[in-house]
mmJSON file of the N, C-alpha and C atoms, coordinates in Angstrom:
{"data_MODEL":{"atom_site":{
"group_PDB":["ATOM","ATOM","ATOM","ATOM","ATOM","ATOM","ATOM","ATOM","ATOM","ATOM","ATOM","ATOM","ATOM","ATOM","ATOM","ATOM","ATOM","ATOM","ATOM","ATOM","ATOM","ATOM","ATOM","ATOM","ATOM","ATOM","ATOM","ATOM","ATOM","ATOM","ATOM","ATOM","ATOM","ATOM","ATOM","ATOM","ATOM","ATOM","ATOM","ATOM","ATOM","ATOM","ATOM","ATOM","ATOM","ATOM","ATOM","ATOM","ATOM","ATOM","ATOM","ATOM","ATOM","ATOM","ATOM","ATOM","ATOM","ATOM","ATOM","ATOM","ATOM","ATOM","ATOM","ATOM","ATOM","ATOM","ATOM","ATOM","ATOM","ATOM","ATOM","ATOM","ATOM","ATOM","ATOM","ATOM","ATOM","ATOM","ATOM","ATOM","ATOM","ATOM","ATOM","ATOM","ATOM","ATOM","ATOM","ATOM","ATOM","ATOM","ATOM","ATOM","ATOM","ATOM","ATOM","ATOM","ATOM","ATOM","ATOM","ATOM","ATOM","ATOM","ATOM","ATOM","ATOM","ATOM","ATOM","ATOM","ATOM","ATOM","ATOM","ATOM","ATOM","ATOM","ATOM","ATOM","ATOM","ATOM","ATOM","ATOM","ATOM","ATOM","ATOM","ATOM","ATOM","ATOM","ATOM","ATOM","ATOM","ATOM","ATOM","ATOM","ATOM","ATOM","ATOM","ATOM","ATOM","ATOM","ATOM","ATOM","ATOM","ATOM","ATOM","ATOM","ATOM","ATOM","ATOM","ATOM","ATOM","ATOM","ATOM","ATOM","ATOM","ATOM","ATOM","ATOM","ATOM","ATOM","ATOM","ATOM","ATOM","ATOM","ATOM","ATOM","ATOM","ATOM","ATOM","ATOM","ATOM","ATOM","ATOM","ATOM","ATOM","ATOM","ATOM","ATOM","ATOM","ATOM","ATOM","ATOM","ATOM","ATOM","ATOM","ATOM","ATOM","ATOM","ATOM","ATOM","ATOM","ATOM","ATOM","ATOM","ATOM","ATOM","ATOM","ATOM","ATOM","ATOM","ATOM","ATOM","ATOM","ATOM","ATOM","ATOM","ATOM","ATOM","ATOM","ATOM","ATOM","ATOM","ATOM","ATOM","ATOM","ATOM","ATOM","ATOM"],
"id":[1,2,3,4,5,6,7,8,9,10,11,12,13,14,15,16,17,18,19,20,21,22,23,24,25,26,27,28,29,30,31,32,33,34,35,36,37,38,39,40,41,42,43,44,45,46,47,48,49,50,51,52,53,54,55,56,57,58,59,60,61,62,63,64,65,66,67,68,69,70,71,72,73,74,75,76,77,78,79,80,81,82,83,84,85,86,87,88,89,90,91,92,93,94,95,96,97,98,99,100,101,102,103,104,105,106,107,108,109,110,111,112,113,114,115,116,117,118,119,120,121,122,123,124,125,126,127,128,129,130,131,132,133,134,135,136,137,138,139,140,141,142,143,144,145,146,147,148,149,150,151,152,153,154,155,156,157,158,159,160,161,162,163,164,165,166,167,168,169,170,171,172,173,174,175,176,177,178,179,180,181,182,183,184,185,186,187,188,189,190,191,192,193,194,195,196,197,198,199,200,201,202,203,204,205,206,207,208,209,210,211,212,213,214,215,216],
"type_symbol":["N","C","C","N","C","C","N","C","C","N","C","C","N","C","C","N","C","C","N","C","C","N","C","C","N","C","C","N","C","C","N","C","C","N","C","C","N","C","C","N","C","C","N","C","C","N","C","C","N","C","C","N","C","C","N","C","C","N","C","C","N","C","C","N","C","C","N","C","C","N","C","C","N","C","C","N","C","C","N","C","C","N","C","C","N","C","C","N","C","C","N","C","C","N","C","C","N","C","C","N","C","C","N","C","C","N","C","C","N","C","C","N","C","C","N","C","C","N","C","C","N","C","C","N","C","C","N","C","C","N","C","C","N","C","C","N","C","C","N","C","C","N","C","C","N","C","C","N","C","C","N","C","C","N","C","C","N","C","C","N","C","C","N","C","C","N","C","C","N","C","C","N","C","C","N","C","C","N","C","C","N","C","C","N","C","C","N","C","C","N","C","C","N","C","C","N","C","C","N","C","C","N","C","C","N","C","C","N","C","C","N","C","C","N","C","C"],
"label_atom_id":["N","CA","C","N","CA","C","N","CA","C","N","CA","C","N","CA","C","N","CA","C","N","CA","C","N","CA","C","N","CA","C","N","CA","C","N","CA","C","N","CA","C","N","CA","C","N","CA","C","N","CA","C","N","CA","C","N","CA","C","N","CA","C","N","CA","C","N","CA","C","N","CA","C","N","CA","C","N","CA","C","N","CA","C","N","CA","C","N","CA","C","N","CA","C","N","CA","C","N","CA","C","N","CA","C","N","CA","C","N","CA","C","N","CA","C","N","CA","C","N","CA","C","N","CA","C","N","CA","C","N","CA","C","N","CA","C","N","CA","C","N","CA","C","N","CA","C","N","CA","C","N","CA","C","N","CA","C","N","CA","C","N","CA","C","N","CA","C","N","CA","C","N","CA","C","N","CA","C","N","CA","C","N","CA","C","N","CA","C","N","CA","C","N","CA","C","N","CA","C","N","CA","C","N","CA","C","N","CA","C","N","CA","C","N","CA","C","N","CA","C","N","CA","C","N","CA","C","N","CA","C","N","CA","C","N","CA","C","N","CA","C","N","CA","C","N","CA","C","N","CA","C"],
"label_alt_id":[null,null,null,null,null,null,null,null,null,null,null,null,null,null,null,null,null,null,null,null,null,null,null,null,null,null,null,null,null,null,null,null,null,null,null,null,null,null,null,null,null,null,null,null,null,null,null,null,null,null,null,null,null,null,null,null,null,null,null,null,null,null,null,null,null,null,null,null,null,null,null,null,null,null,null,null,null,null,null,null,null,null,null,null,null,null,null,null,null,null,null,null,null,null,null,null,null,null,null,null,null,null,null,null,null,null,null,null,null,null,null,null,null,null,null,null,null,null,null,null,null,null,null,null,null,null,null,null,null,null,null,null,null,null,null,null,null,null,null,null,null,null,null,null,null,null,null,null,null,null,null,null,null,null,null,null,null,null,null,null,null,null,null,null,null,null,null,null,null,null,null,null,null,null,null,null,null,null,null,null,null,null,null,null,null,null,null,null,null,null,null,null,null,null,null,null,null,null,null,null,null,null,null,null,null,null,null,null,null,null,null,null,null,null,null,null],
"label_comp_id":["UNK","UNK","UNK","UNK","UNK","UNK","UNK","UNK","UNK","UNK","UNK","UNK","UNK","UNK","UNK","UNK","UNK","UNK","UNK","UNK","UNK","UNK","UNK","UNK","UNK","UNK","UNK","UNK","UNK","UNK","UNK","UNK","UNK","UNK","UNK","UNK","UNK","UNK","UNK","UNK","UNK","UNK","UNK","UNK","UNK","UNK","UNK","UNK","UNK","UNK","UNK","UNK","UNK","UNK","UNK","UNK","UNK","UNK","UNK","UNK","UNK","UNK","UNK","UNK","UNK","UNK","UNK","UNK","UNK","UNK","UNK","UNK","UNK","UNK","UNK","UNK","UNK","UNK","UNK","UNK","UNK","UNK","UNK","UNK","UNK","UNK","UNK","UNK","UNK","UNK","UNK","UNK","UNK","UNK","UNK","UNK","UNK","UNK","UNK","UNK","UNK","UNK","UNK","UNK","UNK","UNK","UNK","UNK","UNK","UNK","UNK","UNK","UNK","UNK","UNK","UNK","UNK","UNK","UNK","UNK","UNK","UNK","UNK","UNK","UNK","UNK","UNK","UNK","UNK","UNK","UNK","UNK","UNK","UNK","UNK","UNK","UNK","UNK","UNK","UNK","UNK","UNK","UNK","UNK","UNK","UNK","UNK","UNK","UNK","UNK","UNK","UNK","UNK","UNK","UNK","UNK","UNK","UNK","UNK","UNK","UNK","UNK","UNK","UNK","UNK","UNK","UNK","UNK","UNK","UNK","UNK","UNK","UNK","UNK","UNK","UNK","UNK","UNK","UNK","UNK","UNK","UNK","UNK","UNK","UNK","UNK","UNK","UNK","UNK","UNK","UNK","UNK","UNK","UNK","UNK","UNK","UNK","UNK","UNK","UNK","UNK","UNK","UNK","UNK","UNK","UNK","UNK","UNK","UNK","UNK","UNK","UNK","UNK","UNK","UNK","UNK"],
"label_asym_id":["A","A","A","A","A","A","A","A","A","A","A","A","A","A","A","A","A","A","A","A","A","A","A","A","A","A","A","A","A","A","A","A","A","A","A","A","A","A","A","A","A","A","A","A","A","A","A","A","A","A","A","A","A","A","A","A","A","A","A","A","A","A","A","A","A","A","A","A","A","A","A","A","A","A","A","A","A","A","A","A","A","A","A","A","A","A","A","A","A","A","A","A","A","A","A","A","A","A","A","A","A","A","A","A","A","A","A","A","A","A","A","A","A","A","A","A","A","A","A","A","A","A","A","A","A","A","A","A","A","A","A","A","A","A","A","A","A","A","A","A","A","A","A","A","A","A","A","A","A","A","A","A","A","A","A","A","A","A","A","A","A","A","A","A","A","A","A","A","A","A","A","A","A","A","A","A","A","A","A","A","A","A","A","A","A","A","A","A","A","A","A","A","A","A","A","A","A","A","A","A","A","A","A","A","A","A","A","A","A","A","A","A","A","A","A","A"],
"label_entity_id":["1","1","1","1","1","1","1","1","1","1","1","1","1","1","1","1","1","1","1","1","1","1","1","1","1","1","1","1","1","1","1","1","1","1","1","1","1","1","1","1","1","1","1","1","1","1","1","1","1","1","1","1","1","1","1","1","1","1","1","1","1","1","1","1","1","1","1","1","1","1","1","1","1","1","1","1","1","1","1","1","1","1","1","1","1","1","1","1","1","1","1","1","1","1","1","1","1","1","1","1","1","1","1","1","1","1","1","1","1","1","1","1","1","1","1","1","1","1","1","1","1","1","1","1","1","1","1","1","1","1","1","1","1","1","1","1","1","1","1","1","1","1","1","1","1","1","1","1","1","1","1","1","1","1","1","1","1","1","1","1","1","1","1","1","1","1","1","1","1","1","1","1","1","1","1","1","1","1","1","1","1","1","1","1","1","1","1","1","1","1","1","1","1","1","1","1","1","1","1","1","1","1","1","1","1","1","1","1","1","1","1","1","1","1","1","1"],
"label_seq_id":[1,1,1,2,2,2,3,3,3,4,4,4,5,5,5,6,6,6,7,7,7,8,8,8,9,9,9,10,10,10,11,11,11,12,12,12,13,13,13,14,14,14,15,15,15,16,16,16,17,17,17,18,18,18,19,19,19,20,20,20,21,21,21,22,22,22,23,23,23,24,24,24,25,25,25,26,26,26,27,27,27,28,28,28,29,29,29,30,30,30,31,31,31,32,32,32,33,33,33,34,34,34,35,35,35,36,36,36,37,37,37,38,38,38,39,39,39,40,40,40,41,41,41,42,42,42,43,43,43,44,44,44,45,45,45,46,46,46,47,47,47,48,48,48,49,49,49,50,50,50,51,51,51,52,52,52,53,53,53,54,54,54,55,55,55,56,56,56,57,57,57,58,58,58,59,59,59,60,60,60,61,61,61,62,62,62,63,63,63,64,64,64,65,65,65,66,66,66,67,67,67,68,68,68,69,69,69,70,70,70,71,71,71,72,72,72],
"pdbx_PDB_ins_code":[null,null,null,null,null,null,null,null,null,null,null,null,null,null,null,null,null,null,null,null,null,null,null,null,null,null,null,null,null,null,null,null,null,null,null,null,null,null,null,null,null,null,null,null,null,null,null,null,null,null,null,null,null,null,null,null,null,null,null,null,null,null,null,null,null,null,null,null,null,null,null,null,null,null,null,null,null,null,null,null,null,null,null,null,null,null,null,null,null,null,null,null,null,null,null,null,null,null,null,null,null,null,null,null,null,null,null,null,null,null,null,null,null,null,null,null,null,null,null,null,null,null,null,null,null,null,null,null,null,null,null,null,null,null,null,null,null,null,null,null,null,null,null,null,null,null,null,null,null,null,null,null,null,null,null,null,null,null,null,null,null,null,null,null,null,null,null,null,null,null,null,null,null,null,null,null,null,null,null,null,null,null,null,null,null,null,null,null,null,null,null,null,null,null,null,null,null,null,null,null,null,null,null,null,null,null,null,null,null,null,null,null,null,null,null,null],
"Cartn_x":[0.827,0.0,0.875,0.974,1.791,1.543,1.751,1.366,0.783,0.821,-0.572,0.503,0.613,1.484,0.671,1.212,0.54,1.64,0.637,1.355,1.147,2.117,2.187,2.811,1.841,2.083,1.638,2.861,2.235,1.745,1.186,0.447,0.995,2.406,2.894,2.984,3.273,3.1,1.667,0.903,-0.739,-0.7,-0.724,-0.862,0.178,0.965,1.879,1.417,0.774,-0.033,-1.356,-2.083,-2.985,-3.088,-1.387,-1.235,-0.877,-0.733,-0.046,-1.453,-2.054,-2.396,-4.467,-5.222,-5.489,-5.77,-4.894,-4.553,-4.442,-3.406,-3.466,-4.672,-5.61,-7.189,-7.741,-7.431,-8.408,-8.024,-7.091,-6.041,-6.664,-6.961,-7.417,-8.941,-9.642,-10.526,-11.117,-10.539,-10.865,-10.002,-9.161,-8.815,-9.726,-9.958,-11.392,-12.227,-12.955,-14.374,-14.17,-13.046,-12.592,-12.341,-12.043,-11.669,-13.017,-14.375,-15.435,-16.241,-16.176,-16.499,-16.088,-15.128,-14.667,-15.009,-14.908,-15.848,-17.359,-18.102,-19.387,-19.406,-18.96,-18.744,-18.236,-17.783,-17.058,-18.571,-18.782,-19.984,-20.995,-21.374,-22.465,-22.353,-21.336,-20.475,-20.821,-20.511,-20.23,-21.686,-22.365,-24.008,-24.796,-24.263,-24.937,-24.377,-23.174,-22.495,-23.514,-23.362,-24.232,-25.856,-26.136,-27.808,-27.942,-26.542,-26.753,-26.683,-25.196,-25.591,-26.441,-27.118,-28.514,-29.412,-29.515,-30.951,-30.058,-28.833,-28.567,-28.729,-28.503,-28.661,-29.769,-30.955,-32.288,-32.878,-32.124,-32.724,-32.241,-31.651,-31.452,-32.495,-32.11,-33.458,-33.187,-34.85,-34.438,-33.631,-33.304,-32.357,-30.971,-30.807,-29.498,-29.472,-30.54,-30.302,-30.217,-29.229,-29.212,-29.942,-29.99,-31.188,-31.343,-32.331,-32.047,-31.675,-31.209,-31.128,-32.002,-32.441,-33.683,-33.99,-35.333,-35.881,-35.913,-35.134,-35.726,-35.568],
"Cartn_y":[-1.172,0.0,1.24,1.382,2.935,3.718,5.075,6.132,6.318,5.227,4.905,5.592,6.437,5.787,5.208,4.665,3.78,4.229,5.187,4.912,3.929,3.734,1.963,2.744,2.218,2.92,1.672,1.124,0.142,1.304,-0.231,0.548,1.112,1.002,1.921,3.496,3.457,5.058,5.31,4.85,5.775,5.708,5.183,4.879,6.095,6.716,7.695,8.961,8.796,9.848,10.46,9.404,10.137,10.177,9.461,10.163,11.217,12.096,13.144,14.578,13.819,15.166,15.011,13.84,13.548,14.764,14.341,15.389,16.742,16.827,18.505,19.493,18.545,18.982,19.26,18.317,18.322,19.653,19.916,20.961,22.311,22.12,23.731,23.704,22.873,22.85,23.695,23.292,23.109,24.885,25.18,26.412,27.744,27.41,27.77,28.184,26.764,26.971,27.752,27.695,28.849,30.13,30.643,31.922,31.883,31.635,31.817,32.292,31.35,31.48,32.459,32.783,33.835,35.693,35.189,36.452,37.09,35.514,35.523,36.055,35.67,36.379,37.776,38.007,39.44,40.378,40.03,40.71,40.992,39.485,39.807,40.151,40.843,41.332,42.652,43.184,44.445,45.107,43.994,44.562,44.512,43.896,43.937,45.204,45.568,47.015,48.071,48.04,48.852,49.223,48.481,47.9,48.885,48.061,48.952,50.383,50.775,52.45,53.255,52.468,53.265,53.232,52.497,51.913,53.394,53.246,54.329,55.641,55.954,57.45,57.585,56.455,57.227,56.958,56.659,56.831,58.19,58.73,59.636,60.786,61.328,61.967,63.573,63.922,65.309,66.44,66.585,67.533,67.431,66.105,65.712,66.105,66.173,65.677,67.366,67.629,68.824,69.782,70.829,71.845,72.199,71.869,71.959,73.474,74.135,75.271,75.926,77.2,77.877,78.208,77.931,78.541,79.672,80.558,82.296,82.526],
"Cartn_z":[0.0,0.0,0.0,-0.992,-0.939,-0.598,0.014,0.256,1.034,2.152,3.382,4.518,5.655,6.815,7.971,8.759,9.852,11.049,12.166,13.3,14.541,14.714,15.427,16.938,17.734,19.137,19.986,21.064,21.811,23.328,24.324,25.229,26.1,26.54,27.44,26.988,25.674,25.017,25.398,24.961,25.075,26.662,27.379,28.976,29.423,28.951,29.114,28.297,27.084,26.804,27.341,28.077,28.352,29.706,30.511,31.578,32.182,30.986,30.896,30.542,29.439,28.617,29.71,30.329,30.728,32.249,33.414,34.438,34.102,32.932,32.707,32.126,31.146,31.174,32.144,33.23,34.598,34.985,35.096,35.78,35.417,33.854,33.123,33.538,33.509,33.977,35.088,36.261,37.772,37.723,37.252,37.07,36.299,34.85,34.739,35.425,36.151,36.848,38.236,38.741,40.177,39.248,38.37,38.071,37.513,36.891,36.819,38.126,39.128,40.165,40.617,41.035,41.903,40.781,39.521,39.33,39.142,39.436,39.83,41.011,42.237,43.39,43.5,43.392,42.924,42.474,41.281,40.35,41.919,42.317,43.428,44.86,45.001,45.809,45.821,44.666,44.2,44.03,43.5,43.062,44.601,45.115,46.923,47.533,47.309,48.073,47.718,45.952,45.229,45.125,45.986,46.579,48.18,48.48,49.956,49.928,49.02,49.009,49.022,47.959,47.2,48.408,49.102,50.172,51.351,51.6,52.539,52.007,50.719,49.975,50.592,49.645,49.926,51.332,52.327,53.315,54.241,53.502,55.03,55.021,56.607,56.706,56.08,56.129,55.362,55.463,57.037,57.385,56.816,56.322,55.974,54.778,53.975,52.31,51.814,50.862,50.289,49.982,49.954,49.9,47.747,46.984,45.96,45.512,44.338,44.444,44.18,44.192,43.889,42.329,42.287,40.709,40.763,40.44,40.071,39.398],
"occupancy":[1.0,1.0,1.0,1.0,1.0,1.0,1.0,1.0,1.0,1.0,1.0,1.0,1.0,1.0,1.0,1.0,1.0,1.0,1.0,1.0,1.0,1.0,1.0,1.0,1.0,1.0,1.0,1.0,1.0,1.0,1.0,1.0,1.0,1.0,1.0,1.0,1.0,1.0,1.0,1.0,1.0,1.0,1.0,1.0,1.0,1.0,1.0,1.0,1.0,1.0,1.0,1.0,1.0,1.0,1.0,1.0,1.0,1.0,1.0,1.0,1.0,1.0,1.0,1.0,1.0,1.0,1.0,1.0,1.0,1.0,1.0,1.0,1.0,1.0,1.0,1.0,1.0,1.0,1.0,1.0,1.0,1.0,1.0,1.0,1.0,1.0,1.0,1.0,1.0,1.0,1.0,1.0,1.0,1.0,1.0,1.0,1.0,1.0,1.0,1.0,1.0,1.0,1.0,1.0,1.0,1.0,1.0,1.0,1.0,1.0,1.0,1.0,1.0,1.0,1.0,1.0,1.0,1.0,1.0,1.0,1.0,1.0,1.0,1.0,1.0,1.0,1.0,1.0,1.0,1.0,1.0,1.0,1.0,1.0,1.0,1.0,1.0,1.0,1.0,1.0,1.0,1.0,1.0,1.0,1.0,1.0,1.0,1.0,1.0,1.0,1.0,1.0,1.0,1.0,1.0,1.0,1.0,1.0,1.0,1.0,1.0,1.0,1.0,1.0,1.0,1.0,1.0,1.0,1.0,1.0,1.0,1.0,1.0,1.0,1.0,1.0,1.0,1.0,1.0,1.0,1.0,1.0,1.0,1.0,1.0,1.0,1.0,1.0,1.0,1.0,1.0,1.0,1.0,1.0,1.0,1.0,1.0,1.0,1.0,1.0,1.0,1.0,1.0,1.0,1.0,1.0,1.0,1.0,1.0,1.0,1.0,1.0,1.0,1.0,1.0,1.0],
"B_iso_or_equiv":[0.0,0.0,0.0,0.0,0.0,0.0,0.0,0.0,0.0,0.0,0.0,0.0,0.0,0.0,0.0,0.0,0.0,0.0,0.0,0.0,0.0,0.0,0.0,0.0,0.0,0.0,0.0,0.0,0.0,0.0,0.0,0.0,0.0,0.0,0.0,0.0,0.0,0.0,0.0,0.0,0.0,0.0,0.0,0.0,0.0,0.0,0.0,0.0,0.0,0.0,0.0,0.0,0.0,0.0,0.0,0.0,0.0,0.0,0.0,0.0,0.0,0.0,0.0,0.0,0.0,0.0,0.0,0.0,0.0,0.0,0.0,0.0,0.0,0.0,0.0,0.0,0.0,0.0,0.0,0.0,0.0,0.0,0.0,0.0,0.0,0.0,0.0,0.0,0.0,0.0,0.0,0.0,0.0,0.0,0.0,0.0,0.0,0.0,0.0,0.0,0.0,0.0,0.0,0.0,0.0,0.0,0.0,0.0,0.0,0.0,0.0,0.0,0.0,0.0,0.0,0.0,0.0,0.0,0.0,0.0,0.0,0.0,0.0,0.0,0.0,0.0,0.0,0.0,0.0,0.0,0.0,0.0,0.0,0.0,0.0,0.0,0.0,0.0,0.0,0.0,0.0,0.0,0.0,0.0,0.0,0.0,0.0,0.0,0.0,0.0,0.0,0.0,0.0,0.0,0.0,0.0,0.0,0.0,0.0,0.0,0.0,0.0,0.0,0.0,0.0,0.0,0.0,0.0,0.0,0.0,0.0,0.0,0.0,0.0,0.0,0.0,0.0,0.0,0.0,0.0,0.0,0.0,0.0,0.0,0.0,0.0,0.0,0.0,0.0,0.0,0.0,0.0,0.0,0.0,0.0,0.0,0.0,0.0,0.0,0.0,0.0,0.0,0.0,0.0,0.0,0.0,0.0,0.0,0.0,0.0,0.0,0.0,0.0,0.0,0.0,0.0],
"pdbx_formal_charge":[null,null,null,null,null,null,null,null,null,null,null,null,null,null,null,null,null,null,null,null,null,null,null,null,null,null,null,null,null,null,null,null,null,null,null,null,null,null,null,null,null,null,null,null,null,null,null,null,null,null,null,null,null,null,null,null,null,null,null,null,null,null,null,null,null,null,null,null,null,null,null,null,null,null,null,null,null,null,null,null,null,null,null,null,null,null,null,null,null,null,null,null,null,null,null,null,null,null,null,null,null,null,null,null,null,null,null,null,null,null,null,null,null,null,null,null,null,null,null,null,null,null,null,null,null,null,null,null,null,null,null,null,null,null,null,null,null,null,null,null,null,null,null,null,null,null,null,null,null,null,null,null,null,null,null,null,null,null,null,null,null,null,null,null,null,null,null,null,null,null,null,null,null,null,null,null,null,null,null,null,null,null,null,null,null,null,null,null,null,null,null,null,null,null,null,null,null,null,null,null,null,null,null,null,null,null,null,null,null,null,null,null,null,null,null,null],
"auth_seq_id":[1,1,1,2,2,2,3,3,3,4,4,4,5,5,5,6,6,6,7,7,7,8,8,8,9,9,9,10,10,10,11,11,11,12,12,12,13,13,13,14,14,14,15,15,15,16,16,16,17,17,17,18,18,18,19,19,19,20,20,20,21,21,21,22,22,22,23,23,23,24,24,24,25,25,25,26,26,26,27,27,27,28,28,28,29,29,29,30,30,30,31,31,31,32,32,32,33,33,33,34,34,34,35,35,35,36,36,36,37,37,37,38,38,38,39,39,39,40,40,40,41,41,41,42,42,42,43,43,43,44,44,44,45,45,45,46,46,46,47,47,47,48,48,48,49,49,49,50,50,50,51,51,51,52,52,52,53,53,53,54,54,54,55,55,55,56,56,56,57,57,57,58,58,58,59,59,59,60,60,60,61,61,61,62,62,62,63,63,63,64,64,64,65,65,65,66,66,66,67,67,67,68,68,68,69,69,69,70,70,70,71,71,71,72,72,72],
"auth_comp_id":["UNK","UNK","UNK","UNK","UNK","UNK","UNK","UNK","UNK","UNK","UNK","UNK","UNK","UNK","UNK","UNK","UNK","UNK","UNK","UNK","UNK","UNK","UNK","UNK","UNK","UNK","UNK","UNK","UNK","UNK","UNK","UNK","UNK","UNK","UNK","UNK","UNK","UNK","UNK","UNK","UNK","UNK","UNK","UNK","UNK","UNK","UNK","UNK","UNK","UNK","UNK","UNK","UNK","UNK","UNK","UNK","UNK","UNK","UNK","UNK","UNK","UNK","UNK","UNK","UNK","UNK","UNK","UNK","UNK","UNK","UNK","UNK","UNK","UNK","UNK","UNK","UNK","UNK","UNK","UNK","UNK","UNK","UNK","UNK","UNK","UNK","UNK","UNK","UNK","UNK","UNK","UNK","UNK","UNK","UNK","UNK","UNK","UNK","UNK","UNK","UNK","UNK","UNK","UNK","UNK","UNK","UNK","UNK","UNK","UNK","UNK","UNK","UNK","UNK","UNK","UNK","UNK","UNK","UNK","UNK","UNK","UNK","UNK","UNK","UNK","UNK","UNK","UNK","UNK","UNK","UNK","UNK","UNK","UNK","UNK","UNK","UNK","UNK","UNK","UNK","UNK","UNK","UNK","UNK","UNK","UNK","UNK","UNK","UNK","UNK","UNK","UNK","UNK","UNK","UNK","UNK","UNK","UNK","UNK","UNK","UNK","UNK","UNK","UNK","UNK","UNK","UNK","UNK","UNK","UNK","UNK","UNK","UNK","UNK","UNK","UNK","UNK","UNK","UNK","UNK","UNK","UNK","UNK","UNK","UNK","UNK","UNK","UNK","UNK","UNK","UNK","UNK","UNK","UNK","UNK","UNK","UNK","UNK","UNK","UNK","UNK","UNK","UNK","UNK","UNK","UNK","UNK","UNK","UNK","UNK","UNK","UNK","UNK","UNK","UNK","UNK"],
"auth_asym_id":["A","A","A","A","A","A","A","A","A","A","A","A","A","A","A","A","A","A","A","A","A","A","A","A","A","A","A","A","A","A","A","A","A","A","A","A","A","A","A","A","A","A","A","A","A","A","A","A","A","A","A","A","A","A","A","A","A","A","A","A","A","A","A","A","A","A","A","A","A","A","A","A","A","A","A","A","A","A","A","A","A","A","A","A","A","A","A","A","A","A","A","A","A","A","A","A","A","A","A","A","A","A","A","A","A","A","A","A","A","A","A","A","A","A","A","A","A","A","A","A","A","A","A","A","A","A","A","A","A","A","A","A","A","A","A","A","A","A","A","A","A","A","A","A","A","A","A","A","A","A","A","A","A","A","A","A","A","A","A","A","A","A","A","A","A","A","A","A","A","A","A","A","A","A","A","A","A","A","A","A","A","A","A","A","A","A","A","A","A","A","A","A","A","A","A","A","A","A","A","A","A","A","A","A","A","A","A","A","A","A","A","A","A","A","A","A"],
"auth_atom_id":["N","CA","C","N","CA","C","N","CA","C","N","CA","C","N","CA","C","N","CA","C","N","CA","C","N","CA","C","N","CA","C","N","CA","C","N","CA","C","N","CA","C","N","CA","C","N","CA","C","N","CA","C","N","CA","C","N","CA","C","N","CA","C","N","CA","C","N","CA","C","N","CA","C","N","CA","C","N","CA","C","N","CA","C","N","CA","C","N","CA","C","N","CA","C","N","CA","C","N","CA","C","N","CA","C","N","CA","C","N","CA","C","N","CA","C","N","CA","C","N","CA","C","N","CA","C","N","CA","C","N","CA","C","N","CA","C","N","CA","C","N","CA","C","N","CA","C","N","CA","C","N","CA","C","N","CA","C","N","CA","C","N","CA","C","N","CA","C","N","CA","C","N","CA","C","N","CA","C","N","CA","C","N","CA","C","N","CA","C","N","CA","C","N","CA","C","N","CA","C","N","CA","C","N","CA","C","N","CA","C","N","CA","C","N","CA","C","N","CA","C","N","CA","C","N","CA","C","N","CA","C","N","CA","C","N","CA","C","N","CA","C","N","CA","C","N","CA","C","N","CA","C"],
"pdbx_PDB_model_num":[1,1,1,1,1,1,1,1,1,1,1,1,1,1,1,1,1,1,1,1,1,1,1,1,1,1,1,1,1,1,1,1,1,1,1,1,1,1,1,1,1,1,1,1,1,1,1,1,1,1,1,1,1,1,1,1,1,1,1,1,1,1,1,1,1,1,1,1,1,1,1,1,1,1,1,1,1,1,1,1,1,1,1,1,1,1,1,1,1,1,1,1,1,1,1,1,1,1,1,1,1,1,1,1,1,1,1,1,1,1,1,1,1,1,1,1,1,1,1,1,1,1,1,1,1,1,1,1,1,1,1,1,1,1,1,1,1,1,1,1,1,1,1,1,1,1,1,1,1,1,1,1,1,1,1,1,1,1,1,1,1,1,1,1,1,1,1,1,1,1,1,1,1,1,1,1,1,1,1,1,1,1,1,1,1,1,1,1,1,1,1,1,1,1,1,1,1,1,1,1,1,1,1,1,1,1,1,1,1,1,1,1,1,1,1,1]
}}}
């Protein structure tokens, strides 16, 4: 058969290939899904601070809150 090639791999090679390439998927993985995570947290972190401000702005009382300026 001409022009064919055939790679010929016994099993300690593959058992070494996919002991290798195998773990290091896992690896990107599990790295991934924590740097996802941790900027899901972050986001709802930030949108809870941003919740609270607002709830303290509009609560203070009127003596506190600025006098608007006058229409004349």
């Amino acid at each position: 058969m001409p022009g064919y090639d055939v790679l010929a791999m016994d099993g300690l090679s593959i058992i070494g290939t996919v002991g290798f390439f195998v773990p290091a998927a896992i690896l990107i993985a599990v790295v991934a899904g924590a740097v996802v995570r941790d900027r899901r947290l972050s986001a709802r972190e930030a949108a809870e601070e941003a919740t609270r401000e607002g709830l303290a702005r509009e609560a203070l009382p009127d003596g506190d809150a600025p006098t608007p300026p006058r229409a004349d």
